[in-house]
C-alpha positions in Angstrom: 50.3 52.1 -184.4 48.9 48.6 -185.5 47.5 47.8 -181.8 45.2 51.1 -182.0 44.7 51.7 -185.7 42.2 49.2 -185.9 40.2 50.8 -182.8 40.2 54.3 -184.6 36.4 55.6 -185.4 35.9 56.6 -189.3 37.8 59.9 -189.9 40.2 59.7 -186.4 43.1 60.2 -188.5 41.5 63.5 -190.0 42.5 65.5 -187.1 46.0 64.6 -186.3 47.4 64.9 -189.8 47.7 67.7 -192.7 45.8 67.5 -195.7 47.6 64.8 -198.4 49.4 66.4 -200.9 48.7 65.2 -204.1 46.4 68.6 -205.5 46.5 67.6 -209.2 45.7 63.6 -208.4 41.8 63.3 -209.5 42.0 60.4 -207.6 42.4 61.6 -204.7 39.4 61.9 -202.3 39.3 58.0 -202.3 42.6 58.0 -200.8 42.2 60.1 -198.5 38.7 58.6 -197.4 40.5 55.2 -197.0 43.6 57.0 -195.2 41.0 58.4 -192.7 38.9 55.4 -192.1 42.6 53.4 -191.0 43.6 56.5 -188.7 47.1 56.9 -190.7 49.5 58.9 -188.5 52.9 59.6 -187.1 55.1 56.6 -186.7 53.3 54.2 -189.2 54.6 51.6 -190.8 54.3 51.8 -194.7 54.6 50.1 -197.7 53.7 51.7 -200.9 54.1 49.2 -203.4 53.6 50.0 -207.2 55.7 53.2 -206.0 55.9 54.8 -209.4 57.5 58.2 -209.3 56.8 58.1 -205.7 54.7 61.1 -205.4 52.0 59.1 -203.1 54.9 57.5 -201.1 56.0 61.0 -200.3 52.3 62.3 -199.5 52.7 59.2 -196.6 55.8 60.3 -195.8 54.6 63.7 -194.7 51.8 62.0 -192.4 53.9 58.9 -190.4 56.8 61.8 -190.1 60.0 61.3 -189.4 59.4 58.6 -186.6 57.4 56.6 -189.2 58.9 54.5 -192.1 57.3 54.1 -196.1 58.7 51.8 -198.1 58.8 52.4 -201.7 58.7 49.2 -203.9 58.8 49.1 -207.6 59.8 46.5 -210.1 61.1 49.3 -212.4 64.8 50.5 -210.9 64.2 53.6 -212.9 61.3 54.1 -210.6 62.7 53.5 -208.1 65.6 56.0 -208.8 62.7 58.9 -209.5 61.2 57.7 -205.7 64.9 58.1 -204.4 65.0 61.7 -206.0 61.4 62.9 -204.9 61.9 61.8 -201.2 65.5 63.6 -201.2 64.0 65.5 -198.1 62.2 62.6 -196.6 65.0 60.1 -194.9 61.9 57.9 -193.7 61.5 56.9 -197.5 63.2 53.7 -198.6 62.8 52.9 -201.8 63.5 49.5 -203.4 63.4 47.5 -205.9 61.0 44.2 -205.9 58.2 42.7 -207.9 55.2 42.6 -206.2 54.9 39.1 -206.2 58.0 38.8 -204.1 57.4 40.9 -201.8 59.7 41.0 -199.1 60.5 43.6 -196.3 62.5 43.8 -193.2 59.9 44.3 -190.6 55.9 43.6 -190.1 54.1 46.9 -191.8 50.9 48.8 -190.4 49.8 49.5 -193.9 50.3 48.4 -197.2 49.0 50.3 -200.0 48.5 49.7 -203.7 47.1 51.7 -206.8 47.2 50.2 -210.5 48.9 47.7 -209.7 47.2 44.7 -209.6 46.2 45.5 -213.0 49.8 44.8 -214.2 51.1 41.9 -212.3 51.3 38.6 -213.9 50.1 36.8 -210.6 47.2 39.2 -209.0 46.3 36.7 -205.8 50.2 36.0 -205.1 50.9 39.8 -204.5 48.3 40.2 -202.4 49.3 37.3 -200.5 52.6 38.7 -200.3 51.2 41.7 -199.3 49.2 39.9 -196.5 52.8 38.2 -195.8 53.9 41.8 -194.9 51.3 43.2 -192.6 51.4 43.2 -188.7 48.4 40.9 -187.1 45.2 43.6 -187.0 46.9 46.2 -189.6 45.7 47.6 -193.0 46.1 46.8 -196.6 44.3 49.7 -199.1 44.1 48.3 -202.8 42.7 50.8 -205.4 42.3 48.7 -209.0 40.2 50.2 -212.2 37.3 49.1 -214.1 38.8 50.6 -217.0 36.3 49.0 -219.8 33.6 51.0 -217.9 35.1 54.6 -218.4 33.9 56.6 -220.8 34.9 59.1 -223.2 31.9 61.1 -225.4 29.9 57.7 -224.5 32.2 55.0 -226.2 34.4 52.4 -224.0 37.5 53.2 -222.3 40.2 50.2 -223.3 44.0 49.5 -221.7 45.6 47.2 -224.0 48.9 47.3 -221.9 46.8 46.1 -218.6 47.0 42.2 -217.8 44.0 42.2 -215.8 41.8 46.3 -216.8 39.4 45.3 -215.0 40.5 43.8 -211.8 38.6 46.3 -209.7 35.4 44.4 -210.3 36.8 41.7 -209.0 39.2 43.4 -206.1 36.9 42.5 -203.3 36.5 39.1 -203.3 40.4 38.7 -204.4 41.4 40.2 -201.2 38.9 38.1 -199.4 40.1 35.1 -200.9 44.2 36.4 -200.1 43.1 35.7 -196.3 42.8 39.5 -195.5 39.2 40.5 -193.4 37.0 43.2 -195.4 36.6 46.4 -193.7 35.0 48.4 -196.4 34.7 48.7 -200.3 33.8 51.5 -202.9 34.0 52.4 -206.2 34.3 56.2 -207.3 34.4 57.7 -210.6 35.7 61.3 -211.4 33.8 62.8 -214.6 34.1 66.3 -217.0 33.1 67.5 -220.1 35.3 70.3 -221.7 38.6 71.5 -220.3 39.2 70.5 -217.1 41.4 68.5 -214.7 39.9 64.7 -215.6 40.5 65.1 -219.2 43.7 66.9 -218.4 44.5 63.5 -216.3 43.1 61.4 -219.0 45.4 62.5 -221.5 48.6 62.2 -219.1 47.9 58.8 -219.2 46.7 57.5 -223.0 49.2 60.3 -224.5 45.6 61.0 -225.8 43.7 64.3 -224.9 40.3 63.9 -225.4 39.2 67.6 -225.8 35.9 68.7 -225.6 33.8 65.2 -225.2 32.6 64.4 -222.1 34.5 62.1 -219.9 34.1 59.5 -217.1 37.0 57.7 -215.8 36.9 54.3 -215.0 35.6 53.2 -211.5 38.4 53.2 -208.8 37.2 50.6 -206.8 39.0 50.5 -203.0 39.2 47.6 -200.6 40.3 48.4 -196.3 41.0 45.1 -195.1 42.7 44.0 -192.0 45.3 41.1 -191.2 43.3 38.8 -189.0 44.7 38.7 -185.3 
């Protein structure tokens, strides 16, 4: 696990696992990019924190296997109680209730992973730290944050008004640097449409707003691999 992942060429894991199951996610080839680059496989640690309705911590479920562990952390116990119900069929899931700024778990993690998260927490730097807290010397933490003010829908600014921090992705690199973590690698990607389709589809999920027939880009996902130094 931890003592080889950090060994593993770019796309190692690519081979040993199944595709990730998240079809309708248009978010998704970054993920698994930044799974593949890590060598995620059977009998993995894993924290998913920022959980949600748990459909990624099931998706990492299905690659550690049954040997493997994912811990699904949410502040929201609702959440966490739509995690418990998704996994039903996956005993390695354990979900949980936390903020991420307290993170806490019972044993050191090969991977931590977060997605719009940090744009919600009061304290940004102190859940990654906590994060950091949580990792195994030479494992992984994956952070995907927004740039939401540069999305775009028929040409005109993208806004979250319930976001702390909406644009914390431009600044996601050089907070994990600055949380102690090593950089491995750091991109930004941004799914686009114009007409029906699955990224205004996705949009309007989200702002309870369908945008229709205007042209869309999404805001930048930007993701951070880092390491815990040895």
């Amino acid at each position: 696990m931890t003592s080889t992942a950090r060994t593993m060429p770019p796309g190692a894991g690519r081979a040993g696992r199944k595709a990730l199951g998240l079809r309708n996610d248009v978010y998704r080839r970054p993920l698994e990019t930044a799974l593949d680059r890590v060598g995620l496989s059977e009998g993995w640690r894993v924290a998913d924190v920022g959980a949600g309705q748990g459909d990624v911590s099931v998706a990492l479920a299905e690659v550690v296997g049954r040997s493997g562990r994912v811990y699904a952390v949410d502040a929201d116990p609702a959440a966490r109680d739509e995690t418990a119900r998704a996994a039903a069929q996956h005993s390695q899931v354990i979900a949980i209730t936390q903020v991420a700024e307290e993170l806490r778990l019972p044993e050191p993690l090969d991977l931590v992973y977060c997605r719009f998260l940090l744009l919600h927490v009061v304290e940004a730097e102190r859940a990654l730290s906590k994060m950091r807290d949580a990792l195994a010397p030479g494992a992984f933490l994956i952070a995907q944050e927004p740039i939401t003010s540069a999305g775009r829908v028929g040409g005109r600014p993208l806004s979250m008004p319930s976001a702390r921090h909406p644009d914390i992705g431009a600044l996601l690199p050089g907070l994990v640097r600055d949380s102690g973590l090593e950089l491995v690698e750091a991109w930004g990607y941004a799914p686009a449409w114009a007409g029906p389709g699955p990224v205004p589809d996705y949009l309007g999920s989200l702002s309870g707003v369908h945008p229709g027939e205007e042209a869309v880009v999404l805001p930048p996902l930007v993701t951070v691999i880092a390491t815990k130094p040895s």
